[in-house]
C-alpha positions in Angstrom: 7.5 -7.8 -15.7 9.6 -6.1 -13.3 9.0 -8.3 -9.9 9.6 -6.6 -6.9 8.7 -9.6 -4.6 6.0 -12.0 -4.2 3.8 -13.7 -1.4 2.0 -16.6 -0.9 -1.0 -15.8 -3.3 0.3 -12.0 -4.7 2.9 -10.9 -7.0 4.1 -7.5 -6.5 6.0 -5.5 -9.7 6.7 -2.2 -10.7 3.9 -0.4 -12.7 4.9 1.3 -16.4 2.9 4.1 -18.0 1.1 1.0 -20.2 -1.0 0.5 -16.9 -2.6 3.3 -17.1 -5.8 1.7 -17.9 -5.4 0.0 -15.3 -4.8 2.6 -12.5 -7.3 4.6 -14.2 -10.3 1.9 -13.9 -9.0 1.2 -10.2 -9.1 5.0 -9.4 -12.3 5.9 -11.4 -14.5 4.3 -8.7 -15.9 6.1 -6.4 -16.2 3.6 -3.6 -12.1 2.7 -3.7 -11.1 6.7 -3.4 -14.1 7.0 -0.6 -11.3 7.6 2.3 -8.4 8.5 -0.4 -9.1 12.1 0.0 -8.7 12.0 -4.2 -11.6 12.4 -6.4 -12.5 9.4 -9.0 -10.1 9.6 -12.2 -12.7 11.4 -15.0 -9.8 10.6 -17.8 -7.1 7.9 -18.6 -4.7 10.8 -19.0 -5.3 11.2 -14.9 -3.8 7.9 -14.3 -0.3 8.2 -17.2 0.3 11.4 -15.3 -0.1 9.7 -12.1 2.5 6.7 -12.8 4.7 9.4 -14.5 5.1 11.7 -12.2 4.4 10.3 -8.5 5.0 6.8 -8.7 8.0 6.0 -11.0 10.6 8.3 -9.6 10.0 6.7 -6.0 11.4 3.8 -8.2 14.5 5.5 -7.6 15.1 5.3 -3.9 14.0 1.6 -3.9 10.4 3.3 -2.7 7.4 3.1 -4.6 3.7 1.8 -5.3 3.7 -1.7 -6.8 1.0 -3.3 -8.8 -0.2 -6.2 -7.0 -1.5 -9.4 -8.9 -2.7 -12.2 -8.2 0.3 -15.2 -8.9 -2.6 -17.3 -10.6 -3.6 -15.6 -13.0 -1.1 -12.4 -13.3 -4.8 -10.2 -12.5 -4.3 -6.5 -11.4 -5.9 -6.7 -8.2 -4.7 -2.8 -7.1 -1.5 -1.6 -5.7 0.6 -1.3 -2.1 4.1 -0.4 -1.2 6.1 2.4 0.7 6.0 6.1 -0.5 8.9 8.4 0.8 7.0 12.0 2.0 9.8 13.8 2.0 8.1 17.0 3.8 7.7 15.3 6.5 10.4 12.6 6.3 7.8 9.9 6.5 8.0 6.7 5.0 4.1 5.9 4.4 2.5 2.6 3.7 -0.2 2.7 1.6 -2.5 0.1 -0.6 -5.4 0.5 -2.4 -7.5 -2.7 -4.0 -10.3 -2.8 -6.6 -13.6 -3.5 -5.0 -14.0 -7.2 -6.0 -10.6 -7.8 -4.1 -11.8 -6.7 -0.7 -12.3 -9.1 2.4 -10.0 -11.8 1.3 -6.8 -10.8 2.8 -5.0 -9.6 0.1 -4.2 -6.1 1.6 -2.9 -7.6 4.6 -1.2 -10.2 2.5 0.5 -7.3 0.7 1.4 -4.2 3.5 2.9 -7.4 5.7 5.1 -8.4 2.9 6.1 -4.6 2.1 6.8 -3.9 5.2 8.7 -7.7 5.3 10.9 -6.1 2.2 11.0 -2.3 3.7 12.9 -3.7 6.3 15.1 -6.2 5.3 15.9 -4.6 1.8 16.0 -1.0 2.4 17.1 -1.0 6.2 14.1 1.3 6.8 13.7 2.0 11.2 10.2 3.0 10.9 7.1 2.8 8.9 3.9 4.8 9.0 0.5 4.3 8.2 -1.8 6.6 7.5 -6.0 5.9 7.4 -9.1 8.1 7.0 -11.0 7.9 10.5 -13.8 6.3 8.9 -12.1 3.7 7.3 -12.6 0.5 9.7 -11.2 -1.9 7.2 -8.1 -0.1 6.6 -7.3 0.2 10.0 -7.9 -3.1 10.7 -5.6 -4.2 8.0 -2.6 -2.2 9.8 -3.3 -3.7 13.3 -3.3 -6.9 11.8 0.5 -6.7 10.3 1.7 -4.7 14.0 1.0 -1.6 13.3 0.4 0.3 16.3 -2.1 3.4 17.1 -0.6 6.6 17.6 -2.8 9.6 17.3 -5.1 11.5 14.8 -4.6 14.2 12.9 -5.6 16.1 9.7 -4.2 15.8 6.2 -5.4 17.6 3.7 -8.4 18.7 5.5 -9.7 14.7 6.2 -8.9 13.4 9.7 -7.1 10.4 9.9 -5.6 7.8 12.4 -1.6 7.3 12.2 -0.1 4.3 13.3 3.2 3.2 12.5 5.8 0.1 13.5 9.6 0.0 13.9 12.2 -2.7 12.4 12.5 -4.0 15.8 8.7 -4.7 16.5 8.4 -5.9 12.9 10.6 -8.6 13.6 9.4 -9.3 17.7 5.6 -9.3 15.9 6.9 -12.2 13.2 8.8 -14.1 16.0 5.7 -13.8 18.0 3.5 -16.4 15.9 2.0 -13.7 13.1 3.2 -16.5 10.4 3.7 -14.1 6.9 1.6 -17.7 5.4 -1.5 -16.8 7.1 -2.4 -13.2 6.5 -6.3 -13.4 6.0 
């Protein structure tokens, strides 16, 4: 298991094409890809392609989606981590949880401790996020580890909210009390 970095509660490792069954039964329901602007995976062969060719060569530039698992029983819980959009020069936080993980602050647990390792490990300056309009919990989740609002917008036709968060404020937000222990 390649780990990338762990949390209080979350381990956090590279994915290889033998999750596919995994990605595949994470993205085949409906109710996780609601604000994803992806339709649910029909086909396992969806999700091999998927860790092929999107998320393993973001391995390269120390970028990528990690599986996420929980430390106590190494259980795929869903993925987060930082995704370089070169288009538009964006680093993008992202995170995405199977259903029976939501409302118990692992997403928070996780984007706090990705953004914790974009910045001290990769020297990133800034970090967006990017959520469908709709999506209350999401955005939630980004306030929560500092993110800041900073306008809408529309990508690939959904609207969604950006907010992003520099080094700086990263750091200013930790020293400021918002303890990486107690991220529910």
């Amino acid at each position: 298991m390649d780990i990338i970095f762990d949390t209080p509660r979350l381990l956090l490792r590279r994915f290889t094409e033998q999750d596919a069954s995994l990605i595949f039964k994470l993205n085949s329901n409906p109710e996780v890809v609601k604000y994803v602007h992806e339709r649910p995976f029909q086909h396992e062969e969806d999700a091999t392609s998927l860790i092929r060719d999107i998320i393993i060569p973001q391995y390269t530039i120390q970028l990528g989606r990690w599986a996420v698992v929980l430390k106590e029983n190494e259980e795929f819980i869903g993925w987060c981590g930082l995704k370089k959009l070169a288009a538009e020069n964006i680093i993008d936080l992202g995170y995405r949880l199977r259903q029976e993980a939501w409302g118990q602050g692992y997403a928070t647990e996780a984007a706090l401790f990705t953004l914790k390792y974009g910045f001290q490990n990769i020297n990133l300056d800034w970090v967006e996020g990017r959520v469908h309009v709709e999506n209350i919990a999401s955005q939630k989740v980004l306030e929560k580890i500092g993110m800041t609002y900073q306008t809408e917008d529309f990508i690939d036709g959904c609207p969604v909210k950006i907010y992003k968060i520099s080094s700086k404020f990263f750091y200013d937000f930790v020293k400021k009390g918002n303890n990486m222990r107690n991220t529910s």
